[in-house]
One Martini backbone bead per residue (centre of mass of N, CA, C, O) as a GRO file, in nm:
protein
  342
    1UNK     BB    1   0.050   0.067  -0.003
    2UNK     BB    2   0.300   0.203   0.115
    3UNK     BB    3   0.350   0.502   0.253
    4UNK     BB    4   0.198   0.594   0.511
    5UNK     BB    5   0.292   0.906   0.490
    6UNK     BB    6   0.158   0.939   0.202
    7UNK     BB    7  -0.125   0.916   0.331
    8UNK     BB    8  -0.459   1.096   0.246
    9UNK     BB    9  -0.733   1.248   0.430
   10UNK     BB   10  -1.073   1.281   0.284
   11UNK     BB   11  -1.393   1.437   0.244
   12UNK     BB   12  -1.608   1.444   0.026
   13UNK     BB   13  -1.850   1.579  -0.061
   14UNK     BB   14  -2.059   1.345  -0.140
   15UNK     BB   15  -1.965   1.147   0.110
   16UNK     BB   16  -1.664   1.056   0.071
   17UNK     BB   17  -1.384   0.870   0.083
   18UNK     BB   18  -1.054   0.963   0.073
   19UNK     BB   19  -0.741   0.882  -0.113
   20UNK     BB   20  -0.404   1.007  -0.105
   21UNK     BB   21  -0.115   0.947  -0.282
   22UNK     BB   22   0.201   1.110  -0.325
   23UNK     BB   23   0.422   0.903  -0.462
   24UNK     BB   24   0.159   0.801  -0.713
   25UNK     BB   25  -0.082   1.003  -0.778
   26UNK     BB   26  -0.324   0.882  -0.651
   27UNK     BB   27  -0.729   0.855  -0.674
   28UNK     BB   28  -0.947   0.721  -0.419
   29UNK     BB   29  -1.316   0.641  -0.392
   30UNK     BB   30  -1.483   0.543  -0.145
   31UNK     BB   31  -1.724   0.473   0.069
   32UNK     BB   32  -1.962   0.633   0.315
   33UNK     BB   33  -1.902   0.327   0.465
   34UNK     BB   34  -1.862   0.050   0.642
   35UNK     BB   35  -1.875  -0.319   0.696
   36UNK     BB   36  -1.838  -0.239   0.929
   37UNK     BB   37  -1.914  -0.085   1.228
   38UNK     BB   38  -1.918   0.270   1.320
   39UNK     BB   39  -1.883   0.377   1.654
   40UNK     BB   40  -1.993   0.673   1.905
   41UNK     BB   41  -1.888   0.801   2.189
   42UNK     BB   42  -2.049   1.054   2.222
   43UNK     BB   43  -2.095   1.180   2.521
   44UNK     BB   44  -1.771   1.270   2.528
   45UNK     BB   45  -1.884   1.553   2.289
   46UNK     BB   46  -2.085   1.664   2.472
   47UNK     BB   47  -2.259   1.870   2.580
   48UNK     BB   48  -2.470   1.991   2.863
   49UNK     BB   49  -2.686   2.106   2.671
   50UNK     BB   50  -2.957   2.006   2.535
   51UNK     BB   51  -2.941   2.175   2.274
   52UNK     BB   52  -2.663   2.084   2.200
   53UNK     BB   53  -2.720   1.810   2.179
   54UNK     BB   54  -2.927   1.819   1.951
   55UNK     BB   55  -2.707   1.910   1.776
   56UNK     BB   56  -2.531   1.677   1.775
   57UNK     BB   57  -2.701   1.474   1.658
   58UNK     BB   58  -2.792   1.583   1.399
   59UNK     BB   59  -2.512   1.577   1.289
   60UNK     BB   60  -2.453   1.320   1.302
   61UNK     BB   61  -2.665   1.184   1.085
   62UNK     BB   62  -2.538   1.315   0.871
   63UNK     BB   63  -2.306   1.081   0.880
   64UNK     BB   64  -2.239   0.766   0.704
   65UNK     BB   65  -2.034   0.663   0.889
   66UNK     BB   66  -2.234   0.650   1.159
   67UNK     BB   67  -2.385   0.317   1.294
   68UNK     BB   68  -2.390   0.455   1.588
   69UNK     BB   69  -2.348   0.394   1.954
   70UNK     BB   70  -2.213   0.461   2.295
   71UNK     BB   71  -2.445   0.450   2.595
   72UNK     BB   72  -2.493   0.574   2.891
   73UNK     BB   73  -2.556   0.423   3.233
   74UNK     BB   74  -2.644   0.511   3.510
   75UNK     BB   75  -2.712   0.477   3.853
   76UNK     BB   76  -3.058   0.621   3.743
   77UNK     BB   77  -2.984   0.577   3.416
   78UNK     BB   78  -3.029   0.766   3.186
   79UNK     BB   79  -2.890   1.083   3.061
   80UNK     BB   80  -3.133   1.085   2.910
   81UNK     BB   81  -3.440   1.109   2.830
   82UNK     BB   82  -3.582   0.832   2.693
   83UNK     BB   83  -3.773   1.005   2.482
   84UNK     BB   84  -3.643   1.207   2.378
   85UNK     BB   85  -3.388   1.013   2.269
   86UNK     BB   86  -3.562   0.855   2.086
   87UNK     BB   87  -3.627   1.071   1.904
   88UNK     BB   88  -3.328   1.124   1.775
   89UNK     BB   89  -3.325   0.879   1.622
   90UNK     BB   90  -3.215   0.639   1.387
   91UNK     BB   91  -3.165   0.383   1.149
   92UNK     BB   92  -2.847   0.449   1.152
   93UNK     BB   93  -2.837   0.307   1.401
   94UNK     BB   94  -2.792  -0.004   1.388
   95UNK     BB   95  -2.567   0.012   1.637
   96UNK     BB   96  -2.555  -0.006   1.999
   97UNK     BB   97  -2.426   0.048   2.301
   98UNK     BB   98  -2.460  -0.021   2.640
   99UNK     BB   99  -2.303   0.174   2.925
  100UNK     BB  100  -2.243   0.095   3.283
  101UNK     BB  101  -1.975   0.202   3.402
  102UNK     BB  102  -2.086   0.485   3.532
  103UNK     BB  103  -2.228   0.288   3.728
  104UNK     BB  104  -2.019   0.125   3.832
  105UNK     BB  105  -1.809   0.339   3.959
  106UNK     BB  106  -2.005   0.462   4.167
  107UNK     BB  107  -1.915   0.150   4.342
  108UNK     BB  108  -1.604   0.154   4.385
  109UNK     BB  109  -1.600   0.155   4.697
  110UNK     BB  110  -1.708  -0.079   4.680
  111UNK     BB  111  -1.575  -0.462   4.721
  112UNK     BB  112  -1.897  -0.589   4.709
  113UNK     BB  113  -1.940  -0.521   4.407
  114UNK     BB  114  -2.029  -0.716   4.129
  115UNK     BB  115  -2.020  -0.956   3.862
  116UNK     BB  116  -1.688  -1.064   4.035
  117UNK     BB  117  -1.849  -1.113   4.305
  118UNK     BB  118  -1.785  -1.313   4.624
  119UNK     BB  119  -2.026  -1.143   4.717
  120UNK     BB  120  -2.380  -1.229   4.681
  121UNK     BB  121  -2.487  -0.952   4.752
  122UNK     BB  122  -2.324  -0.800   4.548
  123UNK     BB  123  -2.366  -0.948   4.301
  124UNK     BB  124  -2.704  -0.920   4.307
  125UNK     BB  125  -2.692  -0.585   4.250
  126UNK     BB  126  -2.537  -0.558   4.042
  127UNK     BB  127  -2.752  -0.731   3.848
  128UNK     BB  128  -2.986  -0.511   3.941
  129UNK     BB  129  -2.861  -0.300   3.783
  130UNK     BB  130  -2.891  -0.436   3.486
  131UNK     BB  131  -3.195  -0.504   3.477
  132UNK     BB  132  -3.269  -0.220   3.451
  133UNK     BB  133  -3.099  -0.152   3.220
  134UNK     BB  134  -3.222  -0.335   3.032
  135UNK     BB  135  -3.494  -0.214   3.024
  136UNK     BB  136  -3.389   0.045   2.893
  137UNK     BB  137  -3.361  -0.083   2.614
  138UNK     BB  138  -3.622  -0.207   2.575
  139UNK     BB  139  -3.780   0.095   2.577
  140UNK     BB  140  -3.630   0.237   2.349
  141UNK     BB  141  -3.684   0.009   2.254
  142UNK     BB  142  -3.992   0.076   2.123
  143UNK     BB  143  -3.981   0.377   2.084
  144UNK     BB  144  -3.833   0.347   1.809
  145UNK     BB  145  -3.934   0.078   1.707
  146UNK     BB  146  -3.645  -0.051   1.709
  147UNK     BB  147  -3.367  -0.246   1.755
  148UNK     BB  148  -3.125  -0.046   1.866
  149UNK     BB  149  -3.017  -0.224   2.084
  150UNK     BB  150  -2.736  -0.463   2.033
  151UNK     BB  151  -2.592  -0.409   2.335
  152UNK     BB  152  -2.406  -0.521   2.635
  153UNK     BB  153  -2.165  -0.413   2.892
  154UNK     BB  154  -1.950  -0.573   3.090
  155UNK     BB  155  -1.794  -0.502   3.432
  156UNK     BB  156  -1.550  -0.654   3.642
  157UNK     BB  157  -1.653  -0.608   3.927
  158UNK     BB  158  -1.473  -0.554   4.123
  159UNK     BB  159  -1.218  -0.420   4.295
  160UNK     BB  160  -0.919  -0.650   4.335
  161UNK     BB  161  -1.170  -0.896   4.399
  162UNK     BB  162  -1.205  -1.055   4.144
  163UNK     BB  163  -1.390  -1.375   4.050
  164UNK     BB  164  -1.440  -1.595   3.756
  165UNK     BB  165  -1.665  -1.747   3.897
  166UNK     BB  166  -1.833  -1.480   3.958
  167UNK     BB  167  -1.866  -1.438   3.678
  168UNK     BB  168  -1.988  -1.676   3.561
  169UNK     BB  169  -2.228  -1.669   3.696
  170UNK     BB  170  -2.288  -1.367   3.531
  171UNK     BB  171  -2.302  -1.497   3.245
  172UNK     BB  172  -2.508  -1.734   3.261
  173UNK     BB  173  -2.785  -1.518   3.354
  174UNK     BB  174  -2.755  -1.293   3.144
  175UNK     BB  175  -2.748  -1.471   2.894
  176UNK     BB  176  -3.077  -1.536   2.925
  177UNK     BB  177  -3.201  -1.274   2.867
  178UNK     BB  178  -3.477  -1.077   2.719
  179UNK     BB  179  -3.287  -0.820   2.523
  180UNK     BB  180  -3.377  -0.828   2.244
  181UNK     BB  181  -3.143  -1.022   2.133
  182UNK     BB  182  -2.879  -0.907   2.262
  183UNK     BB  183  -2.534  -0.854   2.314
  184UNK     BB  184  -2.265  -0.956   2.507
  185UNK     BB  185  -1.987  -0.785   2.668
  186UNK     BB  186  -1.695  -0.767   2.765
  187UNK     BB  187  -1.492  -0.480   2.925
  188UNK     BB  188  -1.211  -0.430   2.918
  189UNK     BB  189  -0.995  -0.296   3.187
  190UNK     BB  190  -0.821  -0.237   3.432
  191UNK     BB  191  -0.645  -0.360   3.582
  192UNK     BB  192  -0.511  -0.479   3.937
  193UNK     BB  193  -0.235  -0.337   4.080
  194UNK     BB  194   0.039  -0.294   4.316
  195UNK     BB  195   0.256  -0.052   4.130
  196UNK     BB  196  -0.019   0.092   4.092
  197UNK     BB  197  -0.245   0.285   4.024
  198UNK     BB  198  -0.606   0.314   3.942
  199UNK     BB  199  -0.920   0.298   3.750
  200UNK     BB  200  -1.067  -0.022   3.804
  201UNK     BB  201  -0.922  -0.272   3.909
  202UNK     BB  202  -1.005  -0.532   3.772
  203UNK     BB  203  -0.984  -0.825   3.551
  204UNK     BB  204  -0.826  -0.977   3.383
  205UNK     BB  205  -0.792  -1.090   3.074
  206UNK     BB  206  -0.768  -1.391   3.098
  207UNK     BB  207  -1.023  -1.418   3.285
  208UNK     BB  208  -1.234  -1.357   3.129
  209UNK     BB  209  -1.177  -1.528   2.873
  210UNK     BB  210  -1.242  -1.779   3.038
  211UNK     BB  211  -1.520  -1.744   3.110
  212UNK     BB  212  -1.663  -1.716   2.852
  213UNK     BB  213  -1.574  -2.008   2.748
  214UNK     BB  214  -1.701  -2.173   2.994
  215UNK     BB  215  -2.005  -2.037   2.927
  216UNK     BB  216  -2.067  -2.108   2.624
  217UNK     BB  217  -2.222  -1.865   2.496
  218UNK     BB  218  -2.297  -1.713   2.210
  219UNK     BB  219  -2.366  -1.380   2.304
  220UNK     BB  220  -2.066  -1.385   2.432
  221UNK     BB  221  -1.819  -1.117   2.453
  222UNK     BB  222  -1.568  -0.911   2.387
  223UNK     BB  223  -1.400  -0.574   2.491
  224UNK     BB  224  -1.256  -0.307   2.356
  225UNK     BB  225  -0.999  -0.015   2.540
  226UNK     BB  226  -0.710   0.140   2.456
  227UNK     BB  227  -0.662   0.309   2.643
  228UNK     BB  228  -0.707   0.076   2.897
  229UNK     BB  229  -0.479  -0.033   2.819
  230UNK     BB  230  -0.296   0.178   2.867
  231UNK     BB  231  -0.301   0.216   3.164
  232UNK     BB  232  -0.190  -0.053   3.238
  233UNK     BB  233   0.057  -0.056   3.102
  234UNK     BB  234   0.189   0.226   3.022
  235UNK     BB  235   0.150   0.236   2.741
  236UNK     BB  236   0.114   0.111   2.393
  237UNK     BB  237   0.181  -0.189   2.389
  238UNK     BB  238  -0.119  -0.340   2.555
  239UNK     BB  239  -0.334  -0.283   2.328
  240UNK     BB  240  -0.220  -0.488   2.111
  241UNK     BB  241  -0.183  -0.744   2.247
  242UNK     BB  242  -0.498  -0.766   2.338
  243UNK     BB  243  -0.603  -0.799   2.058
  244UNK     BB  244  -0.448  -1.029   1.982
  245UNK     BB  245  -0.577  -1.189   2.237
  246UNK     BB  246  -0.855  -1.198   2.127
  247UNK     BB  247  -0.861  -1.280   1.866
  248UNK     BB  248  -0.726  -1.519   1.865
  249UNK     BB  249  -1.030  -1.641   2.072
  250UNK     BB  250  -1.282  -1.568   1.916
  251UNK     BB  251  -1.411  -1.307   2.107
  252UNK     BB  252  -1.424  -1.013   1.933
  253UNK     BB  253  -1.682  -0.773   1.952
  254UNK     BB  254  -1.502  -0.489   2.020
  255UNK     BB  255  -1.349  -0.162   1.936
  256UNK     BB  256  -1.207   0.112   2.082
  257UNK     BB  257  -1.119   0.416   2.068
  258UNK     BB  258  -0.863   0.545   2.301
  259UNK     BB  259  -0.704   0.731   2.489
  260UNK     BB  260  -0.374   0.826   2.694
  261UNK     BB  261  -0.175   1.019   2.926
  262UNK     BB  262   0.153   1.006   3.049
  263UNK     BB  263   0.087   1.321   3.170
  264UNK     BB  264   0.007   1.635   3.279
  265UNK     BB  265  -0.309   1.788   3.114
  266UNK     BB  266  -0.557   1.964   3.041
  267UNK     BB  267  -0.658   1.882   3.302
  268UNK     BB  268  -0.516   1.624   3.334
  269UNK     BB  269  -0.392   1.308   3.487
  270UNK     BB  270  -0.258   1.085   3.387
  271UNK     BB  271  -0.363   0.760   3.335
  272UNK     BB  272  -0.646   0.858   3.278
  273UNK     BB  273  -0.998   0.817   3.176
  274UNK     BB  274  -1.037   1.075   2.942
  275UNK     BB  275  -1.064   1.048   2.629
  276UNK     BB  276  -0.776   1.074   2.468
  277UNK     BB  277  -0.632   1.144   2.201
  278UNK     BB  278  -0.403   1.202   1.909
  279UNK     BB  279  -0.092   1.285   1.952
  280UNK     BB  280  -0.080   1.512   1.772
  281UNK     BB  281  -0.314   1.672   1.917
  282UNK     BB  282  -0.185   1.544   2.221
  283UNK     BB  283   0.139   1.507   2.318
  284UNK     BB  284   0.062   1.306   2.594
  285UNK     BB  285  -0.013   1.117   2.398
  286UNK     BB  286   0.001   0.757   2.303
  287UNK     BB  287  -0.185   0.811   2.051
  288UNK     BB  288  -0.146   0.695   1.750
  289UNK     BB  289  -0.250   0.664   1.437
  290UNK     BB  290  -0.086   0.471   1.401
  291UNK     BB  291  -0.200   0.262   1.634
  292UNK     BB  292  -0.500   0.275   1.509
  293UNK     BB  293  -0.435   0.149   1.251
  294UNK     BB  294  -0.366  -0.163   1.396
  295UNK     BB  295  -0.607  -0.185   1.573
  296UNK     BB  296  -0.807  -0.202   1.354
  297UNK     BB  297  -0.697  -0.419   1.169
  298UNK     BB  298  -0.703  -0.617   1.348
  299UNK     BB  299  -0.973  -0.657   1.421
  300UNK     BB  300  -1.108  -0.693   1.164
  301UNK     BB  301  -0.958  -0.947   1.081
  302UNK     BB  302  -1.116  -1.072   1.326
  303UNK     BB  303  -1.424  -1.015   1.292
  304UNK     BB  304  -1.552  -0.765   1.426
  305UNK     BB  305  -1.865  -0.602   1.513
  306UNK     BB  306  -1.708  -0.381   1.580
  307UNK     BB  307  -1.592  -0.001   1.546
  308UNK     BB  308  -1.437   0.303   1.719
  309UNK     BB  309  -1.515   0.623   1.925
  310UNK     BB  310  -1.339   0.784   2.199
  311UNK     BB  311  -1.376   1.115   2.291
  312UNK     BB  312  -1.279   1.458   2.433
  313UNK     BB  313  -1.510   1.711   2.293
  314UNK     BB  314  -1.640   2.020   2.433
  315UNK     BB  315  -1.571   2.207   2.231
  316UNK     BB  316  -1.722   2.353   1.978
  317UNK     BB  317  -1.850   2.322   1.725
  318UNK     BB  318  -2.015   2.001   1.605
  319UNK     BB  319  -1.844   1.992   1.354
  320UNK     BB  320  -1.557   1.991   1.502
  321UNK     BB  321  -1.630   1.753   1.667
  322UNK     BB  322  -1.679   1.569   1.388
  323UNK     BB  323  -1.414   1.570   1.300
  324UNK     BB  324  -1.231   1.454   1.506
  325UNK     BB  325  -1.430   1.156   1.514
  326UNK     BB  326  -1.312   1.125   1.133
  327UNK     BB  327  -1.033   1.051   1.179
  328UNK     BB  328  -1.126   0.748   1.248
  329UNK     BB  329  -1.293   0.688   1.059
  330UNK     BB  330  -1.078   0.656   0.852
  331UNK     BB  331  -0.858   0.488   0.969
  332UNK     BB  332  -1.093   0.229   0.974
  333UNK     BB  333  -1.155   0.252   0.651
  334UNK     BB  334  -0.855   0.176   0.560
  335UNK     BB  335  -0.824  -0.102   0.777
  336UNK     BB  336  -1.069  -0.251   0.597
  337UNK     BB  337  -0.897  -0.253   0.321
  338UNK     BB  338  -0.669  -0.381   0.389
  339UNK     BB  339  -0.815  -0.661   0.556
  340UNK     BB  340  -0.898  -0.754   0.256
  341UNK     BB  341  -0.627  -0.775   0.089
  342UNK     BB  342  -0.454  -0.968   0.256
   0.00000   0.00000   0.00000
């Protein structure tokens, strides 16, 4: 395909992506879609005021490249009236993840909560947190007309203390729930360190994938965000590992690409899960192009049912914002280009 460096993209006036080669001088125009879905964590771009947020939505809506979203599920429902949200979305949005890690983190205190918690009564309540999350992906699938939610993340709390059996356990009996046929992901995070700060401090990736495999439910497999390994890892090269380790496992339902920064900058500090951009634009980031075309193009080639992008972006306009999270779109459908060719 030629030198990396020498390959720009742009998106054509009629919704095209295109690849010019200076190196070759050739331009050749994209498909305004990819065969995988490309999804967007929107959450994490979108300004605080209602007003603001329908203008985000409305511009995403816009762009034939973005194929859902990845909706956080908070400690007490979902972040935006179910109605209002309802109202907003499109059949073009048609894989969306619901992530209720917002609402597992409220509990990260508790070291007897989650849904690999060895304590009985912590891993019930766990449960009974999911239990609400269902009823709310099926109620926006009722208001929405058609199957809105494809996906349920589930995240391995508690801190420190997770326990592989007790989570074979809530995986065994999740996998049964009636949510209009979602499929459920495990969102591998940050193990728990003895040797440093953790930010979420869950379950090794080895033990998750190992219980995925062992409760042999054909709906549940895993999900990496290379962010969240780059913190455990503390640098660029152990989201690569993770994904190569997924893939290989026949078990990667989906790969969100999203940064960490290795000291502090922008009002964050060191290796926060702060969903840091691209190195290029923000110098403390792990996260280079090249590090994100690698991390989509092994996704793909394993085929992941989806691959997406959260950044943290809320000052200016919608437009510019969804700039900036095109700029992986563009990545991801590069990188699904290579994965086919070769």
């Amino acid at each position: 395909m030629g030198d990396a460096v020498s390959w720009y993209f742009f998106l054509h006036s009629r919704g095209k992506f295109c690849v010019y080669n200076s190196s070759s001088a050739s331009k050749e125009v994209w498909g305004s879609m990819m065969d995988t879905p490309f999804i967007v964590g929107a959450y994490a771009a979108i300004a605080g005021e209602l007003s603001e947020q329908e203008k985000f939505y409305d511009a995403l809506k816009s762009q034939p490249w973005v194929s859902g979203l990845e909706v956080p599920y908070m400690a007490n429902g979902l972040r935006e009236d179910p109605v209002w949200f309802a109202a907003r979305m499109v059949p073009q949005f048609s894989l969306n993840v619901l992530t209720p890690i917002p609402g597992v983190m409220a509990h990260i205190d508790d070291r007897s909560w989650g849904i690999a918690s060895p304590d009985a009564e912590g891993r019930r309540a766990a449960l009974a947190f999911l239990r609400e999350a269902a009823d709310a992906m099926r109620r926006v699938n009722d208001l929405t007309g058609w199957r809105f939610f494809t996906h349920l993340a589930l995240h391995t709390a508690p801190q420190a203390l997770g326990d592989k059996a007790a989570l074979m356990s809530s995986l065994d009996e999740i996998s049964g729930w009636d949510i209009d046929g979602a499929s459920l992901v495990v969102e591998h995070c940050d193990a728990w360190s003895d040797e440093h700060p953790v930010e979420k401090g869950f379950l090794q990736l080895s033990d998750e994938l190992a219980a995925i495999k062992e409760v042999g439910a054909e709906n549940v497999k895993a999900s990496l965000n290379w962010g969240r390994c780059a913190i455990e890892g503390r640098g660029a090269e152990l989201p690569q590992e993770h994904i190569e380790q997924v893939a290989a496992s026949g078990l990667l339902g989906g790969m969100i690409v999203s940064g960490a920064q290795s000291k502090e900058a922008g009002g964050y500090g060191p290796w926060v899960d702060a969903h840091i951009g691209l190195h290029e634009h923000h110098s403390a980031s792990v996260l280079t192009r090249e590090a994100a075309g690698k991390a989509y193009r092994t996704a793909l080639s394993a085929g992941a049912e989806y691959v997406g992008v959260k950044i943290s972006i809320t000052s200016g306009e919608p437009t510019e914002r969804i700039a900036s999270i095109r700029e992986f779109a563009e990545l991801a459908q590069f990188a699904e280009r290579e994965s086919l060719e070769s």
